[in-house]
N, C-alpha and C positions, 0 to 999 in steps of 0.2 A: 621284279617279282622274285622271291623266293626258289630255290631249287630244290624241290624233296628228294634228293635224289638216295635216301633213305627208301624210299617205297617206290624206286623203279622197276616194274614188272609185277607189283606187287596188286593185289585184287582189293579196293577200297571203296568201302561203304561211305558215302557224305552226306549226311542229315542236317539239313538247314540252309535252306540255301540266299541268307540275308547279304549282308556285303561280309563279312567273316567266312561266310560258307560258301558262297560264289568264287570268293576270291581263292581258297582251299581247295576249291574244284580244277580251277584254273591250273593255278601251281601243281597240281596232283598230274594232268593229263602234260602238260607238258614237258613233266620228268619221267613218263614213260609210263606213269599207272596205267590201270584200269579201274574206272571209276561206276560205281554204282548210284548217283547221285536222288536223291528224294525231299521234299517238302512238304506238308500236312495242307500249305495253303497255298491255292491253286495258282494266285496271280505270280506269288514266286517260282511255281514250277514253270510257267509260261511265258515267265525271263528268262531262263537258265536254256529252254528249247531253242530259244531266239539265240541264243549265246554258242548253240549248236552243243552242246553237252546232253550226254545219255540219260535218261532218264530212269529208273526203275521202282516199279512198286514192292515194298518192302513184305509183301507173301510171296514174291517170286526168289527172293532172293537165297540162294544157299549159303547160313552163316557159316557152314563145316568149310568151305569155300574159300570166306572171306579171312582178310588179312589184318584188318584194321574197321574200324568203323569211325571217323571225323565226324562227331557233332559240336554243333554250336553249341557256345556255352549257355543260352537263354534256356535251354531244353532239359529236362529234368532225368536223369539217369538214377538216380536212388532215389530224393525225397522231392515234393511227398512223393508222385509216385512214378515212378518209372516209365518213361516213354517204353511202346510196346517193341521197339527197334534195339531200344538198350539194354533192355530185358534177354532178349533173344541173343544178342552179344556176347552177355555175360553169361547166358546156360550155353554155349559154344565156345567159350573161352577166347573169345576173340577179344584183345584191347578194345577199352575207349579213350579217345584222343582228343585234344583239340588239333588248334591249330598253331597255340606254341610249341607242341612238341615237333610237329612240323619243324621248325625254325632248328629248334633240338638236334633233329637230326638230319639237317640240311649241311652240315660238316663247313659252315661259314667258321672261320679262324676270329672272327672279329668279337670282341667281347662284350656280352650280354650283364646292364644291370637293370632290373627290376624291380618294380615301387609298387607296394599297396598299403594298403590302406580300410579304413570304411569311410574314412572322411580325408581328402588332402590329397589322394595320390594325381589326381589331374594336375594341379598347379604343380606340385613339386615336380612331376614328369614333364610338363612344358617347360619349368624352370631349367631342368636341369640338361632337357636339349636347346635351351638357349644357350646356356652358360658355355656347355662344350662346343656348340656352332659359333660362337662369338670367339673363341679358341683356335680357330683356324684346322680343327677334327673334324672328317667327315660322321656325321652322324644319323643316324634314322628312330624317328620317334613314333612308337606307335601302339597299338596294342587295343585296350580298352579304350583307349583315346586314339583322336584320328585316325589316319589308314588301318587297315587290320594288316595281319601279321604276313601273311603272305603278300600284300603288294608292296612289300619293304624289299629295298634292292637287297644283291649279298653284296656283304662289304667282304675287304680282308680283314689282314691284325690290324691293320691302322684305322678304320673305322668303328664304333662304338652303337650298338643297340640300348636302347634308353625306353624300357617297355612299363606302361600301365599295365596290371595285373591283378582282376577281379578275383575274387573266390571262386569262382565259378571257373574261372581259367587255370587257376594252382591246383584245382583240382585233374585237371586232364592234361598235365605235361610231367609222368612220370623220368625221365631222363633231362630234365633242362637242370643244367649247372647254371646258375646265376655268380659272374666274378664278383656280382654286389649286389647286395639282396637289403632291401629297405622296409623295414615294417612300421609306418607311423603310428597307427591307434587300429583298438579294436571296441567298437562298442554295436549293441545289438541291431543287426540287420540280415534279413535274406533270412531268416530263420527255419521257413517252412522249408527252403531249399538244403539247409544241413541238419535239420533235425532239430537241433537246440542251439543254445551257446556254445555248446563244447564243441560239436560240430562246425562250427563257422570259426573257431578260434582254430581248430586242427587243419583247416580248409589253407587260413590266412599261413598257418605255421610251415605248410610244404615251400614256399620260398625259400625256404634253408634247406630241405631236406636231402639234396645231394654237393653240398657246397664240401669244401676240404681245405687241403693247404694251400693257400695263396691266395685266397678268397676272403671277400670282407662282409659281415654283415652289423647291418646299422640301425638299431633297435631305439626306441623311443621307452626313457624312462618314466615319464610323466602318469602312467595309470597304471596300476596294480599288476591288469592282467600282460601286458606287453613288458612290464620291467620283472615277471614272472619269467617269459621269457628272455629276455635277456641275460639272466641269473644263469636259467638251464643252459643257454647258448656258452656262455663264457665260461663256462664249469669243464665244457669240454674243448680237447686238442682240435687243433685243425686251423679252422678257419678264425680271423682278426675278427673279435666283436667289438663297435665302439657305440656307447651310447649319445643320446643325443636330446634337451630336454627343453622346455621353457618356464615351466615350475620350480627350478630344485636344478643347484649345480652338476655337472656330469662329469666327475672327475676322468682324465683319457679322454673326453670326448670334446663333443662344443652344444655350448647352452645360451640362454639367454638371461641376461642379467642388467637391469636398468634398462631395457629396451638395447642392448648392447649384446651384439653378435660376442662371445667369446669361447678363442679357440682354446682348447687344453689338449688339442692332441697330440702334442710334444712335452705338457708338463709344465706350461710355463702360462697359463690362464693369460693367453693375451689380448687385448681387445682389438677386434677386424673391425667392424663396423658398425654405427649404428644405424638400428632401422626406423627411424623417424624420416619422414617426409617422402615414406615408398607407397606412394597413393593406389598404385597399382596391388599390392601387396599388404591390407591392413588389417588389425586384429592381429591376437597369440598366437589363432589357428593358422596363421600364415608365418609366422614369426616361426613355426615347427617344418611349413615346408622348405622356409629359406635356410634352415642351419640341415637338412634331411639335403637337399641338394648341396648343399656347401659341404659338407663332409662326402659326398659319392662324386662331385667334381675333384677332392683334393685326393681323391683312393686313384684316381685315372690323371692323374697329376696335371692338372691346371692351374695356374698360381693364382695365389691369395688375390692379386691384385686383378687380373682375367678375371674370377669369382665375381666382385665387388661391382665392377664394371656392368657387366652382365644383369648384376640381381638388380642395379641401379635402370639397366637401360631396359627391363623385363618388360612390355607390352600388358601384360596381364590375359586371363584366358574369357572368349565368352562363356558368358551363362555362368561366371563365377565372379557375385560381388562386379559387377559389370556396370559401370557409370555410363546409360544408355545416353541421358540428357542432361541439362539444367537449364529449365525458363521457368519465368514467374514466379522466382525463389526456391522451385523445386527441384530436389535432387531424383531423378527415376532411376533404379538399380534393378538389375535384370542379373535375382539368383537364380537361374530355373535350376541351375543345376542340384538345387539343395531338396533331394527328394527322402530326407529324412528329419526328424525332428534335431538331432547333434547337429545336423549342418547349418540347418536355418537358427539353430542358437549362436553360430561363430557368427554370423550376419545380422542378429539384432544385438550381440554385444558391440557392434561398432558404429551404432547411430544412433542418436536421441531424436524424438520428433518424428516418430515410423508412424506412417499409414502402413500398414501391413496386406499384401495379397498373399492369401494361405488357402491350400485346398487341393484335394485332388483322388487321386486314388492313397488310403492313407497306407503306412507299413505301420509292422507289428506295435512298435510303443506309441505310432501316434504324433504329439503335439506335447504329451505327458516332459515333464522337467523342464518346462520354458518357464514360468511363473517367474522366476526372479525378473525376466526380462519385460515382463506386462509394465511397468511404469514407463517404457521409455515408448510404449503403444498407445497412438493416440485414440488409437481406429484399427478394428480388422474388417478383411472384405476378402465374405468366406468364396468359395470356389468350386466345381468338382462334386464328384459325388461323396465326399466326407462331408460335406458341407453344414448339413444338419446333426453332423456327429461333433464337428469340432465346435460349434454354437452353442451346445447344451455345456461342452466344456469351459467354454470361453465366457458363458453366460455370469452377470455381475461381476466381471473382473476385467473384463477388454470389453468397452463401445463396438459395437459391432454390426454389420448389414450381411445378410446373406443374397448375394449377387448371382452365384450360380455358375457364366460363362466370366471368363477373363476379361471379354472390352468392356462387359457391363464393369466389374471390379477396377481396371484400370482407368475408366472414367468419372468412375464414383470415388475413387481416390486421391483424383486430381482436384475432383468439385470439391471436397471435402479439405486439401490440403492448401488451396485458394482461399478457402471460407474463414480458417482459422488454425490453418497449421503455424503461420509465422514466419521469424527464421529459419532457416535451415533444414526445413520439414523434409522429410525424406519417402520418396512413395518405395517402396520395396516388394518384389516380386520375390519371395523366399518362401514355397510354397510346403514344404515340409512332405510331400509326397512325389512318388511315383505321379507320370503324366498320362498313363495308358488309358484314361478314362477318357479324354478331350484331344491328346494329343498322339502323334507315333513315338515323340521321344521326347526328352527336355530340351534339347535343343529344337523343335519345333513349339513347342511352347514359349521356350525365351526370345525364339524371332518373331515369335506372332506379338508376342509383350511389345518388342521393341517396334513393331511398326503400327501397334496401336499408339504408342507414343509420341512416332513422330506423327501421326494424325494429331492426336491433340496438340500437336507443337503446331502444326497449320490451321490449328481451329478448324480441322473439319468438323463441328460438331454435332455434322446431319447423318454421316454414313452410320451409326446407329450397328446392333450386332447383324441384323439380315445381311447388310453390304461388307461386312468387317470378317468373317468367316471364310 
């Protein structure tokens, strides 16, 4: 666990008490704070009491008082509208924090880099803590992915943080210096929570915004708005900016060319690897997280051939493009994690013969820009409460069933890819939404996916959704 030993003695408000906010509690009391701890939902208050932590309701509390207020990044401090805790914060002038800034000013020596994304930053962040643990460097990976921030040990200098980093988390970590700051792509999501575009792009942009000399950041040229900034980043002194592409060469940087990893960050466009036959690893969109960790392994100096090794021996992540099964010629793929319409498009550009499971709670654009990919759909099997929204979209252009619950869809996609899918038919869970309607998270919906399938791999074909729930 984490040391804050930034806010020892200090009086601290902590809003949210999920596994981010429990664990921030944690770390807060045991460097010495005083903690004023609160949750809106009862069961989470009723763990944190069990956990023996103070409880307080948030009209008792004096902000003129407090020192800090740690809320979770799921909780709304500006848009659309302000939690009534964050409100009260900012008319007392109290910060709001998360819990990287925690980390911030936790005075650990050991060097922090950082990856976000709207799409990508999970694989590249599990990549890139493989790459460096496969290096024989102590490392800790965590962030928006796995543990949260605070159950990550302190390392020293020789240890490495390797953090996922949501908008929602750039936004509460005004002091965190990133040595390497990663920004893969920015395309429309979370919107109601920054207002617009510009807001989620300003959001993603604080990853640079106290970086200086000695510091590197690794910008993705591949779409308007990220090779925007790029432009603005290397305009100015300070900090190493190298770009990094899979469309269009990245001079100074490393790109992708012929399916062929090449390095130019010495000037000499040489080719490292190629990426054919990285099953774990397929599609462009992955092609951007292998060259995004290949360039932040070689800023913390791991050699070319350590890299290679690594991206070769990568495991791959759940719930991303995830090969659950294959019997009776089918492929089951378990993307839960794809709760946007961009994610679930890198996952039907890498298969032909898709049974498609889609549905759920939907975000802002939807399902909207998939169309090029409807010919490689044999079938959708809608899901969730879009379900009737995405049907009318899908309507004379994808075959389609609207199923409702995930076993019904998972078993109608099997019957259906038995019946006349062929070779290679592929069932895919790539649901292009948020899972908050059916599930607590995507990862609870990708393990329900995956033990619906090994039911059908046993032919259970009696337990039906009553007993499958």
């Amino acid at each position: 666990m984490i040391s804050c030993e930034g806010f020892t003695h200090k009086r601290v408000v902590v809003l949210g008490l999920g596994k981010s906010g429990l664990s921030a509690a944690r770390a807060l009391v045991l460097s010495g704070a005083q903690i004023y701890a609160w949750d809106d939902y009862e069961p989470s208050r009723d763990k944190a009491k069990n956990e023996g932590l103070k409880l307080c309701q948030l009209d008792r509390i004096n902000w003129g008082q407090m020192d800090a207020l740690v809320i979770s990044p799921g909780i709304a401090h500006t848009f659309p509208k302000s939690h009534i805790a964050a409100f009260q914060a900012k008319q007392a002038g109290v910060p709001i924090i998360g819990d990287v800034e925690l980390l911030a000013t936790s005075r650990t020596t050991a060097p922090q880099i950082a990856i976000t994304g709207t799409n990508g930053k999970s694989t590249t962040t599990a990549l890139l803590g493989h790459i460096v643990q496969q290096s024989g460097r102590e490392v800790e990976v965590g962030g928006n992915l796995g543990p949260s921030i605070c159950n990550m040990k302190m390392l020293d200098r020789h240890g490495l943080y390797v953090l996922e980093l949501s908008s929602y988390q750039l936004e509460l970590c005004p002091s965190s210096r990133f040595k390497v700051a990663v920004l893969l792509n920015i395309t429309p999501d979370h919107l109601d929570r920054h207002g617009d575009m510009d807001g989620y792009i300003l959001a993603k942009r604080n990853i640079f915004h106290n970086q200086g000399a000695g510091d590197v950041a690794i910008v993705s040229i591949d779409a308007e708005n990220t090779a925007k900034i790029f432009d603005e980043l290397d305009r100015k002194k300070g900090r190493k900016v190298i770009p990094i592409a899979t469309t269009c060469k990245a001079p100074g940087g490393v790109y992708i060319e012929d399916n062929n990893l090449i390095d130019d960050l010495n000037d000499e466009a040489k080719v490292v690897m190629s990426l054919d036959g990285l099953a774990n690893l397929p599609g462009l969109h992955n092609a951007q997280n292998i060259i995004a960790a290949y360039v932040a392994a070689r800023t913390v100096r791991v050699t070319v051939d350590d890299i290679v090794l690594a991206i070769q021996s990568f495991p791959g992540l759940a719930h991303r493009q995830e090969v659950v099964e294959n019997f009776d010629g089918i492929t089951f793929v378990n993307d839960s994690k794809a709760t946007n319409g961009e994610a679930t498009q890198k996952a039907l550009a890498c298969y032909d013969n898709i049974y498609w499971i889609v549905g759920g709670r939907a975000k802002e654009t939807g399902i909207l820009g998939l169309d090029d990919f409807y010919p490689r759909i044999r079938k959708a099997f809608l899901i969730g409460e879009c379900a009737n929204d995405f049907a009318a979209i899908l309507d004379g252009k994808v075959d389609l069933d609207i199923c409702g619950d995930l076993w019904t869809a998972t078993s109608a996609a099997r019957t259906a890819a038995l019946q006349d899918g062929g070779p290679n038919a592929v069932v895919l869970l790539s649901p292009a939404c948020a899972s908050f309607d059916q599930f607590a998270n995507f990862e609870e919906r990708g393990d329900t996916f995956k033990t619906y399938v090994d039911a059908l791999r046993h032919e259970h074909v009696g337990l039906g959704e009553g007993s499958m729930t």
